[in-house]
Each structure stands twice: as C-alpha cells, then as structure tokens.
C-alpha positions as a printed Julia matrix, in Angstrom:
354×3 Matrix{Float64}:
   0.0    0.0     0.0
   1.33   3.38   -1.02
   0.88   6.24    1.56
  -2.32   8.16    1.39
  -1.83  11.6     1.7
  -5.11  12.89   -0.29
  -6.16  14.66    3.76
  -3.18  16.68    3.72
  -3.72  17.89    0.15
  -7.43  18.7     0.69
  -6.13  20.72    3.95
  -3.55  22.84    1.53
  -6.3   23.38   -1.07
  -4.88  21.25   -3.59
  -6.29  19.04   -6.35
  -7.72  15.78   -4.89
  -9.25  12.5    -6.36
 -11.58  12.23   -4.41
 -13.07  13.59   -0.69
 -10.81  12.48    2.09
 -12.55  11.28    5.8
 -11.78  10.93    9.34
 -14.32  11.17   11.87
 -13.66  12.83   15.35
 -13.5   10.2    18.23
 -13.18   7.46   15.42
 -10.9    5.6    18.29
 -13.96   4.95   20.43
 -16.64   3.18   22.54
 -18.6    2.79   18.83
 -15.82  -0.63   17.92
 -16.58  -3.39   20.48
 -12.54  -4.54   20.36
 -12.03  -0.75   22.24
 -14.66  -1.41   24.5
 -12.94  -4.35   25.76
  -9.53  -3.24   26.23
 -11.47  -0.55   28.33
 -12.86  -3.03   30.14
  -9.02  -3.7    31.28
  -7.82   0.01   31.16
  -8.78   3.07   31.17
  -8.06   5.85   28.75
  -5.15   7.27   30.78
  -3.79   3.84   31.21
  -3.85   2.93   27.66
  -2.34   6.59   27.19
   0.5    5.79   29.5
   1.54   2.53   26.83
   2.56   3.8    23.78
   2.12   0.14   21.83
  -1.35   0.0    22.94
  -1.83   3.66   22.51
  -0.96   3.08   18.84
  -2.66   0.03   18.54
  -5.88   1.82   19.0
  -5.23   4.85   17.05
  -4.87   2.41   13.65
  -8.09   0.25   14.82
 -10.36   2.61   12.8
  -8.09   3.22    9.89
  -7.94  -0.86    9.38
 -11.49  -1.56   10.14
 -13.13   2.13    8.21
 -10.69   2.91    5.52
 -10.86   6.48    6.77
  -7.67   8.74    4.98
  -5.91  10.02    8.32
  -5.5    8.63   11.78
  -6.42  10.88   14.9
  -3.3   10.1    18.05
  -5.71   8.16   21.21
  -5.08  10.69   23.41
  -7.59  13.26   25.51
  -7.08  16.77   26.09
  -6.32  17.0    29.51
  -3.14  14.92   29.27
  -0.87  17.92   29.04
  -2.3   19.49   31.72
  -0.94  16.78   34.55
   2.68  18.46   33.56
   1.46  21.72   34.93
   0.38  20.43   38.42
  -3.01  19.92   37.53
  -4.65  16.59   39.89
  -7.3   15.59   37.62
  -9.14  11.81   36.33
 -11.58  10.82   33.3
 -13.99   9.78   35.29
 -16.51   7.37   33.76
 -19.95   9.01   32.44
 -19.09  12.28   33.82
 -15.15  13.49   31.63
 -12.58  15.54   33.69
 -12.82  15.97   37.46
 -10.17  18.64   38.89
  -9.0   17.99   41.89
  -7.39  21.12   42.48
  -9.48  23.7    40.12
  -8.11  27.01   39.04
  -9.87  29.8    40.94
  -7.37  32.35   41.83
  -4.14  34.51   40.73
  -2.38  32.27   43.2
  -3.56  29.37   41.2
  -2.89  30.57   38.25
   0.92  31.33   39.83
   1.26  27.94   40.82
   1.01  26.07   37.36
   4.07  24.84   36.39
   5.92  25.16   32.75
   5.12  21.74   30.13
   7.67  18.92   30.4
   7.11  16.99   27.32
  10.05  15.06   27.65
   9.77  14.55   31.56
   6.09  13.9    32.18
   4.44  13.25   28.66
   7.63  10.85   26.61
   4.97   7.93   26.21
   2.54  10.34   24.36
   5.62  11.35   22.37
   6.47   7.72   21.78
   3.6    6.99   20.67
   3.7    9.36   17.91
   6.79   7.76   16.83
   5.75   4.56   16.57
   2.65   5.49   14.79
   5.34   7.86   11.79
   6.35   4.46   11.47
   3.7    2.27   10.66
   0.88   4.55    9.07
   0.12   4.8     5.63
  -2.3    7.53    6.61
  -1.4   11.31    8.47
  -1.42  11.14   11.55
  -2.85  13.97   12.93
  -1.96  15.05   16.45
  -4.0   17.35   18.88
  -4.22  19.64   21.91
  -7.4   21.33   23.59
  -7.46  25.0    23.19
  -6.83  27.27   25.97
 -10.38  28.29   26.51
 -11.89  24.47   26.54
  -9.06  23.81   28.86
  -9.93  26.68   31.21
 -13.33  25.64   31.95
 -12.5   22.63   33.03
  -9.99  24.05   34.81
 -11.75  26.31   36.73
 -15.32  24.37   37.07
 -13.92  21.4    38.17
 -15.75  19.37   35.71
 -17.56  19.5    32.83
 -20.39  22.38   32.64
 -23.2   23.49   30.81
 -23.14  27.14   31.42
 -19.68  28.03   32.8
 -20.83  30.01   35.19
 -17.72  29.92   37.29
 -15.29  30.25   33.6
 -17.38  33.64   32.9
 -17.02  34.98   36.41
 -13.4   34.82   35.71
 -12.99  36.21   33.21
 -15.41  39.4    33.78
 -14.72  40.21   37.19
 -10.36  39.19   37.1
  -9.6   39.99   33.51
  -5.98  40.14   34.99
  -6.08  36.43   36.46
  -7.86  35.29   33.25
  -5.02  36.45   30.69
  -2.48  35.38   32.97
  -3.96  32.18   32.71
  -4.58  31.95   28.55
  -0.72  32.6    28.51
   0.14  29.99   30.82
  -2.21  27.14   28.67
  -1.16  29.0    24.89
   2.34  28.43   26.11
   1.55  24.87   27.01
  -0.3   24.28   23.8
   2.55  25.62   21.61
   5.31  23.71   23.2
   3.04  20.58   23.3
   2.21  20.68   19.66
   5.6   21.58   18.72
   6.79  18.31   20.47
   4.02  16.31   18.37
   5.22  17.77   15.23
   8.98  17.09   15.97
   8.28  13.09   16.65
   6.29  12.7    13.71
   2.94  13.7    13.7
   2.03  14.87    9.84
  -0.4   17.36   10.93
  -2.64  19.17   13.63
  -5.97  20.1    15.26
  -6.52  22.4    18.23
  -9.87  21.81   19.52
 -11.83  24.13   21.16
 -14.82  21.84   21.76
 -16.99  24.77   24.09
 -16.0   28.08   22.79
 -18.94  28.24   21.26
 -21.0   29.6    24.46
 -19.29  32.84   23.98
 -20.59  35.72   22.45
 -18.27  37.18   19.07
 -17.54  39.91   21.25
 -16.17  38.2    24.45
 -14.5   35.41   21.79
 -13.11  38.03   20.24
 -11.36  40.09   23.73
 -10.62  36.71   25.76
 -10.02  33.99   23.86
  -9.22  35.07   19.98
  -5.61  36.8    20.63
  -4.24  33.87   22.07
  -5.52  31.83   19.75
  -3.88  33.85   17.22
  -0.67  33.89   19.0
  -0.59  29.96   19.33
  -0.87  29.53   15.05
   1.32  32.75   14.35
   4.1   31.34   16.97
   3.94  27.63   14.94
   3.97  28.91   11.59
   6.98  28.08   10.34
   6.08  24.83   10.82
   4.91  22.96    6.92
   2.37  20.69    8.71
  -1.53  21.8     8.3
  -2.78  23.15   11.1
  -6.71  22.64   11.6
  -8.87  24.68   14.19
 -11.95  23.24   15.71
 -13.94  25.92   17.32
 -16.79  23.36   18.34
 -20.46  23.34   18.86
 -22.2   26.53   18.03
 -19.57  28.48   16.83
 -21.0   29.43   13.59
 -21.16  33.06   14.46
 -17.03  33.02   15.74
 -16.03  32.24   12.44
 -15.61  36.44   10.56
 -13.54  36.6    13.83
 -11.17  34.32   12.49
  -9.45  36.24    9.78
  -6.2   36.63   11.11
  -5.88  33.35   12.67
  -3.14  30.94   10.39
  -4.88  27.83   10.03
  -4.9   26.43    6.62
  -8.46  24.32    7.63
 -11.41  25.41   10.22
 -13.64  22.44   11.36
 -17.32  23.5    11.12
 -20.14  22.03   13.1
 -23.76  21.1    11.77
 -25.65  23.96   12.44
 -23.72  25.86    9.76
 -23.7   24.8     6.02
 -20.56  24.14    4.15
 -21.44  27.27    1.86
 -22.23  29.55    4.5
 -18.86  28.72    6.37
 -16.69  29.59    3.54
 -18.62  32.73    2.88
 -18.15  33.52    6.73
 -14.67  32.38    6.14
 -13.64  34.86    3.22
 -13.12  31.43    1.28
  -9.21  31.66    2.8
  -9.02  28.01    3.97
 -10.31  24.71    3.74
 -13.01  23.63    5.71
 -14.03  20.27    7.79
 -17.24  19.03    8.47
 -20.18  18.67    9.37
 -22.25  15.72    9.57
 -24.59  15.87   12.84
 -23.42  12.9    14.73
 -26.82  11.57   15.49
 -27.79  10.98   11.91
 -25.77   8.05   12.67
 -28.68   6.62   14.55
 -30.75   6.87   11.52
 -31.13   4.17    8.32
 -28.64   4.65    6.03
 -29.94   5.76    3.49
 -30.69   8.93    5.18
 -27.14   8.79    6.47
 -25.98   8.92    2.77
 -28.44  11.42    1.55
 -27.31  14.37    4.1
 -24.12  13.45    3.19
 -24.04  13.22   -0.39
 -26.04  16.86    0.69
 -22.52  18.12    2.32
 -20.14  16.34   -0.43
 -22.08  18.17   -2.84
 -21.12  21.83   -1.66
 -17.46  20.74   -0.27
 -16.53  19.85   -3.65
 -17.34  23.2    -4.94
 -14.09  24.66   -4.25
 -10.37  23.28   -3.33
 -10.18  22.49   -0.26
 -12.62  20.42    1.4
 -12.59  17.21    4.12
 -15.73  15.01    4.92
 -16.0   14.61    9.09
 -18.99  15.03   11.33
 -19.62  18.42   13.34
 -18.6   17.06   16.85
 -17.05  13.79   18.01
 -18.46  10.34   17.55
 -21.27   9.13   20.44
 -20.85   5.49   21.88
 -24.21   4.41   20.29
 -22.76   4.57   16.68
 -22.21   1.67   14.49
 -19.04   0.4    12.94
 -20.99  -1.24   10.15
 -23.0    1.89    9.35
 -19.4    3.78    9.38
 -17.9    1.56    7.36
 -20.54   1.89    4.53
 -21.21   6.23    5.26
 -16.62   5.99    4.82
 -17.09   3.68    1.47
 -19.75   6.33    0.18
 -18.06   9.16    0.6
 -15.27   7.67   -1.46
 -17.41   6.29   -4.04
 -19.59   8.93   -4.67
 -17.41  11.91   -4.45
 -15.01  10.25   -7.0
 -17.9    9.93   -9.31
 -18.93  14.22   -8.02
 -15.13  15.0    -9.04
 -15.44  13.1   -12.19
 -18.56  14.3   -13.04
 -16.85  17.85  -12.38
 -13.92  17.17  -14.69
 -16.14  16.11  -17.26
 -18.33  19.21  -17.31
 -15.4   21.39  -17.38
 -14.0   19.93  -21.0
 -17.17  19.88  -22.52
C-alpha cells in the first residue's frame, strides 16, 4: 500500500481524487474490540503505553478505511505536567481535583515537560510515523476548553464559574490563557517534531461565547498559538466546536490552513463567513448516525455536494463520535463518501471539457 496523503492535500487546497474522511473520536466506545480493552484500562492507562496507545489509534483506519489517523489521546493529558490533579472519570469526563480559581492558582502552574512527564505520548507518535500509511494527525485542547475545566472542576453546561473569571479578574484570566497558549505551543511543537504529519486544536466549548467576548478573551491567544507555529509545513486545523457558527468572521487573522465546522452551519455559508481563505471540515450531525442509512448517505451526499465546490474540502462530522454509533454503518457512510465523491469530481472534470 502506497501512503495516502489525499487529507493533507485537501487541507492545503490542492487538487484531490476524491473527498478524504476521518471522523472525530473514530478511536472509540462505537468498535466493540475498544470497548474491551477498556474493560481492562482506562483511557489514561492505555495513554501511559505507547504500543497500545498506537494500537488503538490504527483500529479505525484498518477496520473504516478512513484517509488520516487521529493520536488516542484526551485533552487533559498535558495538563498533569502543569500540576493539575485531575481523572476521566466514567460518564461524567474531567474531574479537577485542584481547580483554578485564583491569581495564586494561576501562579502555581508549572511550565510543560514533554520530555519529563508526557515521553509515552511522544512515543507513541513515533511509533505510529512508522507504521501509518495515513497522516497522523496530532491534537491539543485549546486554551479556553481547557480553562473551563480548569476552573469548574468538571464539565459544565453554562460556565458560570469560567465567565465569572474572566469578567470580574480579567488580569487572572489572561495570565492564565498565557500559561495554557504556552503549554499548547510547546506541546504541539513536540508532536510535530516526533512525527505527527499534521494538527488540530480543539476548542470543543467556545462556542458559548458571544463574538464579542471570543473576540477580547479567547481570539488573541488563539492567534498567537498559530502565528508562533507557523513556520512549521504541517496543516494546522482549528476546531472551534459546537455553536460556533457566528465566531467564524472573527477568524481572519488566525493561520490555520483548515477550520472544522459544526452542523448547524452549512458548508457554503462557512466559507462565505470564512472569506473562502481556507479549507473547511465538516459537518455531519453525529446523530444521523442513529438513523437508516440511506438517510445517512443522503445528508451526506447533501454536504459532499457543496465541499466539492471549491479546493479544499474534508468530509468529518460536526462534533465527536457518540458510543451508540455503528461500525458497520461507518464503514458503509466511509465507502460512500469515497465512491460517490469520485464519481462528483469526475462528473466535475467532465463538465469542465465539454
């Protein structure tokens, strides 16, 4: 097998074949092999062992056929390095131990030690360079998804405690973005150096900002974290998450070569948003999954239909794969996409000759 790099043309805007695929989470509780080795680990064990760590990452890749591989990870690993006491505990995510709530807290997070405290994540990127014949894209959570765990405690639905924060200590609250942008830079600098082909910085909850707040707290380090990796060749993807349709004219001066939309926003109305400057990712709602699958291929032969309409376009789904999906119906909706955007592009190529 020759190496597949059709996802990191589509993510420079170059001529592709066909629509490359990879689905968010597609290392998950869906595959009923993963949901037995959790039944013997759990996700920060298998983390911690770089040969199962890698093991999982290329389960969906062999059993899918999707075009890039997504490191089994979670976003909170990086955060340990800093001093941070935290678990992924089971049908509730990340519990803090010791949550962020003060400039003294904020003073007390150490510098990253990629080397010291996070070498198996690191190794497991190198074993993976080794073996895929996909991109292996790497990832970090952005600094304001990171916060609000950070300083909830746990996951929330209205960050009530994140918003206090930052309105009433905007002082405490930068300090704090510069601490995690540092962290994220260094991290994904580390990634990119043992292998990893490409990147996405997810900022799964950023969403429940307004523009204007997005735009004062979070947006100038999130501009500071893709201007300071730059010089780096690898594509760099940002993932503002759920509900972030109205963030994206704030994103102008942010160098990403691809934004990951959501569902709630078409593929045509992103770009527009977008100024048409990047590729785009998306956006299938996850929970179509659920439905027969010929619905599943209609909505996305729906979405194929506008990516293809410019350079620069990757098939995923608008948030991260739920438990309840099925392999079999991801196999087929992964076979689709190829199929029937080869037969889109060479429809397209046709039409332009004649």
């Amino acid at each position: 097998m020759t190496y597949n790099d059709l996802f990191l043309r589509a993510c420079m805007k170059e001529k592709v074949e066909r629509v490359p695929v990879w689905y968010m989470r597609q290392a998950g509780r869906y595959d009923p092999e993963y949901r037995k080795i959790k039944e013997k680990y759990s996700l920060l064990e298998i983390c911690k062992q770089p040969e199962l760590a890698a093991e999982v990452t290329m389960m969906p890749v062999k059993k899918l056929g999707v075009d890039a591989a997504i490191l089994y990870s979670d976003i909170m690993n990086p955060v340990a390095s800093l001093g941070i006491d935290f678990d992924i505990v089971a049908n509730v995510g990340p519990v803090i131990y010791n949550p962020i709530r003060t400039a003294e807290d904020v003073a007390r997070l150490k510098p990253i030690d990629v080397e010291g405290d996070l070498s198996h994540v690191i190794e497991t990127i190198k074993i993976l360079a080794g073996e895929l014949k996909v991109p292996l894209i790497t990832f970090a959570g952005a600094p304001f998804t990171i916060a609000s765990y950070l300083i909830e405690g746990k996951p929330s639905k209205n960050y009530l405690r994140t918003k206090e924060l930052m309105y009433s200590a905007p002082d405490v609250w930068f300090q704090l973005m510069d601490k995690l942008g540092d962290m994220v830079i260094t991290y994904l600098r580390a990634h990119i150096a043992a292998g990893g082909k490409a990147f996405q910085l997810f900022d799964s909850w950023v969403g429940a900002l307004t523009p204007a707040d997005f735009k004062t707290f979070v947006l100038p380090t999130i501009e500071r974290i893709f201007s300071e990796l730059s010089d780096l060749p690898q594509p760099k993807i940002y993932f503002p998450g759920v509900a972030s349709g109205e963030l994206l004219p704030e994103l102008k001066n942010v160098q990403a070569n691809v934004i990951g939309l959501d569902w709630r926003i078409s593929i045509e109305e992103g770009r527009r948003r977008l100024e048409h400057r990047v590729a785009v990712q998306g956006n299938l709602d996850p929970t179509i999954l659920q439905a027969p699958q010929h619905v599943i291929e209609k909505r996305a032969a729906e979405i194929i239909d506008q990516g293809i309409q410019e350079p620069g376009y990757i098939f995923n789904l608008g948030h991260g794969l739920y438990p309840e999906a099925s392999l079999d119906k991801l196999k087929a909706l992964t076979e689709f996409i190829h199929d029937y955007s080869d037969q889109a592009y060479a429809k397209q190529k046709q039409e332009a000759k004649s």
